[in-house]
N, C-alpha and C positions, 0 to 999 in steps of 0.2 A: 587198520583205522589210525589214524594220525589226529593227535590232539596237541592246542599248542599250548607248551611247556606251561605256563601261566596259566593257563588257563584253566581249574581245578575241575574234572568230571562231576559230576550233578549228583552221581551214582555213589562217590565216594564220603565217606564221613570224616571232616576235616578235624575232628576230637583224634582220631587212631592214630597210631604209632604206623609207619611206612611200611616197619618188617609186619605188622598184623598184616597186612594186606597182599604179602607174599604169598603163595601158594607153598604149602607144605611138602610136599611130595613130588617126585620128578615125573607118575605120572601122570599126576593133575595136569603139569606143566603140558603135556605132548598131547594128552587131552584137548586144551587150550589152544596150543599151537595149531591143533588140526581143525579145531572148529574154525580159528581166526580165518584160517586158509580156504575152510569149504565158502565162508560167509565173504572173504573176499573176491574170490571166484564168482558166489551167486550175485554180487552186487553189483557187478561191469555187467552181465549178463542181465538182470533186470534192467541198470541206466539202457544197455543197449536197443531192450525192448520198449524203453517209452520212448527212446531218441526216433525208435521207427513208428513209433505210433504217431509223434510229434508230427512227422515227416506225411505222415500217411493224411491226419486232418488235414493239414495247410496245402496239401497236393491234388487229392483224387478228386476230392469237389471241386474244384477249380480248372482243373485240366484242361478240358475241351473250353472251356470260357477263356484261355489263357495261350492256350497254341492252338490258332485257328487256318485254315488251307492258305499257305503263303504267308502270315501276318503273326508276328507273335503280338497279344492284345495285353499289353502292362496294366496293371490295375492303379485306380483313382490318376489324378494330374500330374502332382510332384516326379510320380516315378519316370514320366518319358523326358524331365528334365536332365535326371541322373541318366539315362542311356542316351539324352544327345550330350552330354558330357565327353560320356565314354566311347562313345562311335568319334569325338573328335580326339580323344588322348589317343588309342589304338595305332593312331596315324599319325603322333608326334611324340609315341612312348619315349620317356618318362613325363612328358612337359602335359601338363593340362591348362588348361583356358581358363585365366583368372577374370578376363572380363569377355562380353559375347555381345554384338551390335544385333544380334535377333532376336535377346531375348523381350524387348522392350524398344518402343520407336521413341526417337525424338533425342535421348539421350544414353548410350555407352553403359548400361548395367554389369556391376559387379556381379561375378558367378553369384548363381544366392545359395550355394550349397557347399560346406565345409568338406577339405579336399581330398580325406584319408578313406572315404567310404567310395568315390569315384576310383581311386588310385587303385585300391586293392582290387577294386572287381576288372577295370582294364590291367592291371597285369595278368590278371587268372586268365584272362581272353588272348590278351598276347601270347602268353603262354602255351595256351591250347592252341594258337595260331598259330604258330610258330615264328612269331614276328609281325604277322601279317594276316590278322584274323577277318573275316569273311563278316559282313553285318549281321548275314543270318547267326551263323557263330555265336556271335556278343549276343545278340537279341537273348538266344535259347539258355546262354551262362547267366544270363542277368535277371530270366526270368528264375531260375530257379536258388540265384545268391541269398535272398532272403529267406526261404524255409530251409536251406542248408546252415544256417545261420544259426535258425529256429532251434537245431538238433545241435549245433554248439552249445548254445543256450542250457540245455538241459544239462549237460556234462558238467557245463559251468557251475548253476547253482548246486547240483550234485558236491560237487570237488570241495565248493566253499561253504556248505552246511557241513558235510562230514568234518572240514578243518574245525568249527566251532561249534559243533552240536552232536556229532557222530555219527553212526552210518542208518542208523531208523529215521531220524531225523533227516537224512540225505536223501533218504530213499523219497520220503513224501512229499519231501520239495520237489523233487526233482518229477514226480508225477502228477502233480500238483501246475507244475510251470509247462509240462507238455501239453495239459489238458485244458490250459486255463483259455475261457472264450474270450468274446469283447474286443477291445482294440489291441491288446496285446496279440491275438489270432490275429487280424485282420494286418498289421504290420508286419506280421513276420510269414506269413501267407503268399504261395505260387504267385508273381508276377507283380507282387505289390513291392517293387525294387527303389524303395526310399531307404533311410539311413537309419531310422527309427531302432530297427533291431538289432542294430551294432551297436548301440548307445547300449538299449541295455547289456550285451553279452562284454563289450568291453569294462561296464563298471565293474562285472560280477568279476570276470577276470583280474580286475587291478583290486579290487578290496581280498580276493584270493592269494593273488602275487603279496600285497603290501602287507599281510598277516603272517602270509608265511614267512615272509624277509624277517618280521619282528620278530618272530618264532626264533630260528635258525642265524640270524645275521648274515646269511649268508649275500656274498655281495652279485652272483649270478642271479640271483634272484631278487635281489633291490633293484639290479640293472633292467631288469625284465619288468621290473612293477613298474618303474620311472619310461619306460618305452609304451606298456600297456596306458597308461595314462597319458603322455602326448598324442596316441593315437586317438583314444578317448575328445581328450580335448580340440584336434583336429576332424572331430568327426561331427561334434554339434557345436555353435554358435555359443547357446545359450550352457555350454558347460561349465562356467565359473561358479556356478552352485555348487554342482558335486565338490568340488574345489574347498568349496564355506563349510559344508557339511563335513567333511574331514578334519578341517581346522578346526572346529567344532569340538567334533569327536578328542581330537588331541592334549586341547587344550581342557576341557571336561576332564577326561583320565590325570593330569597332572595336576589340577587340581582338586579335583575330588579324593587323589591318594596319598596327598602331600602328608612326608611323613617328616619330621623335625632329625630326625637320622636317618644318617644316609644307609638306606636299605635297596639292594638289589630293586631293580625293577628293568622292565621290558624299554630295552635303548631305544629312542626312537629315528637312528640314525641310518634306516631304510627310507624313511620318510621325507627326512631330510635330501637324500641323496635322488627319489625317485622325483620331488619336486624341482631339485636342480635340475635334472634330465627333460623334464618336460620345459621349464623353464627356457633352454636353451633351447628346443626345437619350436618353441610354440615364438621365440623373440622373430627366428625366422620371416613368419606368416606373419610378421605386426597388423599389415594391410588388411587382416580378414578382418569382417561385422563382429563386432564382439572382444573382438582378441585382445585389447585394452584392459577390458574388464579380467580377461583369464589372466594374462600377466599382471595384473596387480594382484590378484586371488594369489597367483601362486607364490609371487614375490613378498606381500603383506603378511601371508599366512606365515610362511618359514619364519619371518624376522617376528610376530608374534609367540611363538609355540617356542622358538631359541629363545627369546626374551623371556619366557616366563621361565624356561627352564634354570635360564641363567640365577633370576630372581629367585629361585629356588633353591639355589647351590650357594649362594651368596647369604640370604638368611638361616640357614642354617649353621652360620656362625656367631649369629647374635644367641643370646644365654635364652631368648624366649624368641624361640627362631616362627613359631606358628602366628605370634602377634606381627611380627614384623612383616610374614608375610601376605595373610590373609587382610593384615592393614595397608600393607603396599599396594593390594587389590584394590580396594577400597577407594583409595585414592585418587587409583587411575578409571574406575568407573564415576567417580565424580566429577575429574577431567574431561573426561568425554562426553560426559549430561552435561556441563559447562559448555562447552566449546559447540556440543549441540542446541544449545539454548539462545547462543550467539547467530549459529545459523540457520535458526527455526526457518525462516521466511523459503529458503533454498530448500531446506531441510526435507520442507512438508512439501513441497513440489514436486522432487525426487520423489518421494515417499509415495504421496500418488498414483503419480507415472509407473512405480514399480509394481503397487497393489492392482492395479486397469489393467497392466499386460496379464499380472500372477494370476487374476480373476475377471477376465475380459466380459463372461456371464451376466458375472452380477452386476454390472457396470455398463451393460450396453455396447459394450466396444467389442465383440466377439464377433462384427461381421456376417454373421452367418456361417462362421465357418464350422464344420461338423465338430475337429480336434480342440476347438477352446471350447466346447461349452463346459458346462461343471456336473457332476458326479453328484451334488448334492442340492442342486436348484433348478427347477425345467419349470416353463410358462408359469415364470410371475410365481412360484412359490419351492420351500424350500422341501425334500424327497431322497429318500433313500435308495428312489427305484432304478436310478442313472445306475449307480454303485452298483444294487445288484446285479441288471442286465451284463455290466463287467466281469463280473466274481463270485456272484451266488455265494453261497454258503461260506467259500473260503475268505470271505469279506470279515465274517464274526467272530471268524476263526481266526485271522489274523489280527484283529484287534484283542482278540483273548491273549495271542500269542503276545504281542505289545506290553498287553498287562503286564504278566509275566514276566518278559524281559526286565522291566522297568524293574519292577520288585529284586531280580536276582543282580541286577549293577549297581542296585542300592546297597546290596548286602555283603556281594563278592567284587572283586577288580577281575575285570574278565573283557581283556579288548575286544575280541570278538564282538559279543553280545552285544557289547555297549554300541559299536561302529553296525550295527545290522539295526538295533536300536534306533541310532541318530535318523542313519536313510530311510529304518521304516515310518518312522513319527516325519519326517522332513515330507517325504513323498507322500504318506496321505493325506497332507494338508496342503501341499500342490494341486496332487489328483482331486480334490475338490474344489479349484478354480477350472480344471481346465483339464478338457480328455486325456490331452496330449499326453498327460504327468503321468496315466496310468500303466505306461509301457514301462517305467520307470519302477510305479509303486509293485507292477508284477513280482519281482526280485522279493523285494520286501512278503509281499502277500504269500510265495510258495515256503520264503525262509519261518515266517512267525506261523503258518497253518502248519508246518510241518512240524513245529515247536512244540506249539500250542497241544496239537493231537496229541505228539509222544510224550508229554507233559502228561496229560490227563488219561492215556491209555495205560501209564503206568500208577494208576490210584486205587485200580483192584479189577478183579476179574470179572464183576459186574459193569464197573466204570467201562471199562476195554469193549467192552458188546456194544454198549450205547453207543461209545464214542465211534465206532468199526462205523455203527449204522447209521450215524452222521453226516461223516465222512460218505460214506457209499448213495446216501440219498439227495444229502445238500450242496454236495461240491461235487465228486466225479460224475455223478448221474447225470443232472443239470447241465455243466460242463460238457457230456458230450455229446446231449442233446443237441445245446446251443450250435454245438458245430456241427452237427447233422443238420442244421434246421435254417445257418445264419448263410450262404451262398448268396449275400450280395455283390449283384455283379457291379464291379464300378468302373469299368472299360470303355473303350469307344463302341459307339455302336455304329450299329450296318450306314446308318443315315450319317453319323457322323462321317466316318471313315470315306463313304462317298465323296463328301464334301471335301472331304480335308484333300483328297487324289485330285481332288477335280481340280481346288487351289493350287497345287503344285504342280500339274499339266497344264491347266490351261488359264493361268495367268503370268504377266511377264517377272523375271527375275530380278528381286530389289535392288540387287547387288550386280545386275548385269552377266554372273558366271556363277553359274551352280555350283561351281567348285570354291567358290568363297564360304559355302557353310561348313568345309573342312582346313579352313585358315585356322593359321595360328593365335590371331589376333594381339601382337606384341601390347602391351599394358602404352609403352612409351609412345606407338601407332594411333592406339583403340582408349585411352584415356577420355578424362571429362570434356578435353581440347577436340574429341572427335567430330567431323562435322558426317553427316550424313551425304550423297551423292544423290542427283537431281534424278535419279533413277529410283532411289527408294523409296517408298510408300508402306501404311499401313492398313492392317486389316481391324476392324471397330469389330468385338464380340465379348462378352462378359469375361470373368477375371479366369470361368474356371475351365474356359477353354483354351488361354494364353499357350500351355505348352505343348498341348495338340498342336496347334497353329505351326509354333517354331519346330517340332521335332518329324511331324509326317508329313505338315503343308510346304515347311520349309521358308513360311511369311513371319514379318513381323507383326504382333498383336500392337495394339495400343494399350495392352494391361495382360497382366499375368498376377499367376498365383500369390506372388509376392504380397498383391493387394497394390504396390506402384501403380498410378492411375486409375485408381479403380473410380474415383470420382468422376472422373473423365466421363467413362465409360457411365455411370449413373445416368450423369448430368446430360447423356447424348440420349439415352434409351426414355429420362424424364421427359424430355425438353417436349414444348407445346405445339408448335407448329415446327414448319421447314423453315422458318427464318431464324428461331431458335437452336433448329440442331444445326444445319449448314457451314455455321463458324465452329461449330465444334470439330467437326470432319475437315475444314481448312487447316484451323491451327495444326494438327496434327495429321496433315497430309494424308486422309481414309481415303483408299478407292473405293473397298467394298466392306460391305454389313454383314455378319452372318447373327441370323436370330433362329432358334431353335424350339422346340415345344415345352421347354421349361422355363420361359422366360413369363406367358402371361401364369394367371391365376387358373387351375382348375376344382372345380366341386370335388367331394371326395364324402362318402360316406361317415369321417365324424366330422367335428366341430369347424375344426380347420381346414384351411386351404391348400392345396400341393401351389410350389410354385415358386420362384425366383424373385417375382416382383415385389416381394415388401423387403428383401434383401437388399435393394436399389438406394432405399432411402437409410441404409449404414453407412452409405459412404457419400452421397447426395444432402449435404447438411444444409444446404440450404432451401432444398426444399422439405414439406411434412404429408406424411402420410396422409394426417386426417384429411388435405386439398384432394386424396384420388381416392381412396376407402376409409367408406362410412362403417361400423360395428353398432351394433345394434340389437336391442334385444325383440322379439319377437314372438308370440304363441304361435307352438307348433301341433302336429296334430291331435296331442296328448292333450293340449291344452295346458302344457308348461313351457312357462319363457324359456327361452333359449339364446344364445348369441348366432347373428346371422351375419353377411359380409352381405354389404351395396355396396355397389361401382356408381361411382361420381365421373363427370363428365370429362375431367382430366385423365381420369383413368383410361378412356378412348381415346385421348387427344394424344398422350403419348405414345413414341417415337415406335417403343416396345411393342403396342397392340396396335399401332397401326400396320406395322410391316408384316408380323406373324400372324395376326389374325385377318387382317383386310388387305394385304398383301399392296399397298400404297394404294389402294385404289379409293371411289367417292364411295359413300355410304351416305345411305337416308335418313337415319335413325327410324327407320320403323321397327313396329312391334320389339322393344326394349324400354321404351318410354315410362317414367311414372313416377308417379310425386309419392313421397315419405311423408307422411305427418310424425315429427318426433314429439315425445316429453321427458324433463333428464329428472332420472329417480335414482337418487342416492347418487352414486356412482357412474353412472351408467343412463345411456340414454332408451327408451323404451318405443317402439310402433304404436302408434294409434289408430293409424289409418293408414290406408295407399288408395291410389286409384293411378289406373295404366290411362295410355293415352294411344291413339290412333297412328298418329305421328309425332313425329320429334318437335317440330315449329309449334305448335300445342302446346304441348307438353311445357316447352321454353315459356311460352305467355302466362302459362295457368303457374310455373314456379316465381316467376316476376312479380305477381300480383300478392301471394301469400305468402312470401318470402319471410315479410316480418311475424311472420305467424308460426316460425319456425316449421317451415314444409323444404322439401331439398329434393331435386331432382337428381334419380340415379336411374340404374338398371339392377335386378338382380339377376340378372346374365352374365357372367363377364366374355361372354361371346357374341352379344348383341348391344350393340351402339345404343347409348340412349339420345344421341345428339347427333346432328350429320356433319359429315366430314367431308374436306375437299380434297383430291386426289392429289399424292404426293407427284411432282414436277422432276427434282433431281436425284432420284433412286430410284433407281429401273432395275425390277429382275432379274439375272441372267442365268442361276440354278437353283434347282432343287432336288433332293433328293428322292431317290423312289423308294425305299424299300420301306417307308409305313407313310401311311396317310391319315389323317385327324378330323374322322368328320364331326361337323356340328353345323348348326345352322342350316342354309342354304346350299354350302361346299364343305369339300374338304380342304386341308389347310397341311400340306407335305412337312416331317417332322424337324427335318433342316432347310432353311434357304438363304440364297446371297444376291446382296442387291449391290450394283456396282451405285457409285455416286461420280455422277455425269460433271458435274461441278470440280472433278478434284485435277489440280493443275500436272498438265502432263509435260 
């Protein structure tokens, strides 16, 4: 068991003298010696068994959904961006593609994904290739990089709770981070080959390296922390937090211990040395998103945490060296509330901007996307239940664990603690803006549950039972339930996959040679100056198909995951008629449309609707929901209001339900028709009446007339037209796929289709 130097065991009573604490006798000692050995033998052999259990959830369920006859099927969008990455480095190993003309039409897109998580998985394929790896090859490595990752991960928090907790406390982490459900599985999970899981196993890694360096001084091991952390920070964008949250930490310790004599303490010149190292590789990358921000982090920080230490070393030659210092502080926190007062106006802008990204939820600005929602806010109110779907029981537990930490950094100097501390309190106040944080706060959650428990398993032999059966009911049980239970597939499917083969057989090549999706794309070539060639064109389909398109159709999308144009894309699926969408599909050169069966609204047994279309209007700011869906409360057959969805006539008219539901063709509006009689109570608008109509022309006279009577014609179908429509002109079918069909109404409606646009200049 390895503890660091400073770091005082919990076990021990810091009143004793060092020799009481020796063992008496030599064969106590061999005693000792032999248990340490049987205990450290049993504990690689335990890590071993949950690293393969780790291995086991994130694999077996997934399997057959993930390697399918001919096709490896990568899970959710992101990940087939990262293997077209790596199917182009393979073939120009070391050099990877900083910018990509397919990833987005119109203008030269920046890689959108940070370059060390591509880098390492194309070597490991090179390697296995022998220079020259086969696609299938990469495919089958890349499906399985991130639950191999997974079982890093465990070893990880293992290694770094035993450095500052010891080995019961390693142990529970360490089963604790194999077992845990929620996004944390689902990221590090068979085929889901995004970057996510190397974020967290690199931090665990570098706060392991960066402790132990302090521990030891040793300078292989600062070299190692300072390499683990540029990797880190070449791995995500937004890593100049981690970065604050060390500084942080650092800066806390030196002040919190500040002793008016000069008393030994933990040098912090690993830190130092690990920040240069990063420093210099991350100046490298300038050019990446973000990277601004990391170099100032890393650069700011240093000359802060030396500045303080300096003012540290320097006051302590004044006769009242605590005044001089703590008044030095003082001073420069006044400075900088000054100097922030001056630039309120800027101040609070930034400010903003940074809380709307940190809490995209609460704020509206989330998109729709699954990984920003929040942990602690779902439909309009705030909920504990996001969190526990997460973490179950190990959520209360690691905020117990929290307590505790808190309390014992109050009371001891114990880097460890305090830096496990900083990331857990930091991270679970991210993770309740935004899903994403919780791959992050996992670390924290396995380190303080694992605290927490051996904290209170050690309070008596009664305690111990309860707390066993806690642990056994509220975290592992639940936990491995969820992973028995959570096998959402988020893959292409059969109808997709059609479609996407059928785009890259049998449409022409944007680029004129299919071997241009294996260019190099020189930066000084393929920059903002890039023009596009009269041969390329793009394909219009919502944002979260962008990387399908580019990686198996091998087309440009007009929008991708990024969210880059996703307006675009709104404002063309909005738009009211053909003379409305038409200039959309010019400006941005579409041949063809693909619309899918998530695009309209469908019923669904509760409240809410399945379905893409209110997602439309996040990015569509100029137009409003309320012009296409009405909400409404209504008696159901209980005979208690309830909230219900009508489809207003816009809702027909756009671009979205006329291609996938009525396939561009005319429609009558029959049998859809009918007028709302509303009244608004409190909040909310309430039914009074309806009455259907025969036909739509009807229908239209009878809402004309009572219009000021507050009456509104809709449908509650959203499968039936309440108004007629006239047949779209330049968007003609030419696929669809077979493998599911969608009946409703009259027909059925194929679950993918593509309509070429006859209009777009050849």
């Amino acid at each position: 068991m390895h503890k660091l130097s400073h770091y005082p065991d919990r076990h021990v009573c810091h009143n004793e003298r060092t020799t009481e604490l020796e063992p008496s006798a030599p064969p106590q000692q061999e005693r000792i010696g032999s248990l340490a050995a049987i205990l450290n033998r049993w504990q690689w052999i335990v890590v071993t068994a949950l690293g393969l259990l780790a291995l086991f959830i994130r694999v077996i369920p997934r399997f057959d959904l993930v390697f399918q006859p001919g096709f490896v099927n990568f899970q959710e969008t992101d990940a087939w961006y990262h293997v077209r990455v790596a199917e182009n480095l393979v073939r120009h190993f070391p050099w990877r593609i900083m910018v990509d003309p397919y990833v987005i039409f119109g203008q030269v897109q920046d890689t959108a994904t940070a370059p060390f998580y591509d880098w390492l998985l194309g070597l490991i394929a090179w390697l296995a290739g022998g220079g020259s790896p086969s696609e299938s090859l990469l495919h089958v490595i890349a499906a399985w990089y991130p639950a191999v990752l997974a079982v890093c991960e465990v070893v990880a928090v293992f290694i770094l709770a035993r450095l500052v907790f010891g080995w019961r406390v390693a142990l529970l982490a360490a089963a604790v981070i194999a077992t845990l459900p929620g996004h944390f599985l689902r990221v590090s999970s068979l085929g889901f080959t995004d970057h996510h899981i190397m974020e967290s196993l690199l931090v665990t890694l570098f706060f392991f390296l960066l402790l132990r360096a302090i521990q030891t001084q040793a300078l292989g091991t600062s070299i190692a922390a300072g390499l683990t952390l540029a990797a880190y920070l070449l791995t995500f964008h937004g890593s100049a937090m981690m970065v604050g949250v060390v500084v942080a930490w650092a800066i806390y310790d030196r002040v919190r211990w500040f002793s008016p004599e000069e008393r030994p303490a933990p040098s912090l010149r690993p830190l130092y040395l690990a920040f240069l190292i990063a420093l210099s590789i991350c100046l490298v990358f300038y050019r990446l998103l973000w990277m601004n921000y990391t170099i100032a982090a890393l650069g700011l920080g240093s000359l802060a945490i030396g500045g303080l230490e300096l003012w540290a070393k320097l006051c302590r030659r004044f006769r009242r060296p605590g005044y001089v210092f703590f008044g030095g502080l003082a001073a420069a926190g006044l400075t900088i509330l000054a100097v922030a007062a001056l630039l309120a106006h800027s101040i609070r802008h930034s400010a903003k901007i940074i809380v709307t990204h940190l809490m995209p939820s609460l704020f509206g600005t989330s998109g729709g996307v699954y990984e920003l929602q929040s942990t602690v806010y779902e439909q309009g109110h705030f909920t504990l239940v996001p969190a526990l779907r997460q973490f179950y029981g190990a959520y209360f537990f690691a905020l117990i664990g929290l307590v505790l930490l808190a309390e014992y950094i109050l009371k001891r100097r114990d880097l460890g603690r305090a830096l496990i501390f900083f990331w857990g309190v930091t991270t679970l106040i991210l993770s309740m803006g935004q899903l994403r944080m919780t791959y992050y706060y996992a670390i924290a959650i396995a380190l303080a549950t694992g605290y927490a428990a051996d904290s209170l398993l050690a309070s008596g032999r009664k305690t111990a039972w309860v707390i066993s059966l806690c642990l056994a009911l509220l975290v592992f049980a639940p936990n491995l339930y969820a992973v028995i239970n959570g096998n959402l597939f988020t893959g292409i499917s059969e109808d997709w996959k059609e479609t996407l083969n059928w785009l890259r057989a049998s449409t022409r090549e944007p680029f004129g040679d299919p071997a241009f999706f294996y260019a190099r794309y020189p930066r000084r070539e393929y920059g903002p100056d890039y023009r596009y060639p009269p041969s390329a064109y793009s394909v219009m389909a919502w944002w979260d198909y962008g990387y399908w398109i580019v990686d198996v159709a091998r087309r440009i999308p007009v929008t991708n995951p990024t969210q880059a144009n996703a307006s675009v894309a709104a404002d063309f699926f909005l738009a009211q008629s053909e003379q409305e969408a038409v200039p959309v599909l010019q400006r941005w050169c579409t041949r063809y449309v693909v619309v899918d069966e998530r695009l309209p609204l469908w019923p669904s047994e509760q409240e809410v609707m399945i379905g893409d279309f209110p997602a439309f209007f996040e990015y569509a700011r100029a137009r409003r929901r309320s012009d296409y869906l009405q909400m409404a409360y209504e008696s159901n057959a209980e005979g208690k209001s309830a909230p219900k969805m009508f489809f207003l006539p816009a809702y027909y008219r756009s671009m979205a339900i006329r291609l996938f539901i009525f396939g561009g063709q005319a429609v009558d509006g029959r049998d859809g028709a009918m007028i709302l009689f509303l009244q608004q109570r409190g909040s909310h608008q309430e039914v009074v009446g309806t009455k259907r109509f025969e036909s739509a022309q009807e229908a239209v006279r009878a809402e004309a007339a009572c219009r000021d009577k507050g009456c509104v014609l809709v449908s509650d179908n959203p499968m039936v037209s309440c108004v007629p429509l006239e047949p779209l002109q330049q968007l003609r079918p030419v696929f669809a796929s077979t493998s599911s069909v969608l009946g409703f109404g009259r027909r059925g409606r194929k679950a993918v289709q593509v309509y070429e646009f006859t209009g777009a200049v050849r």
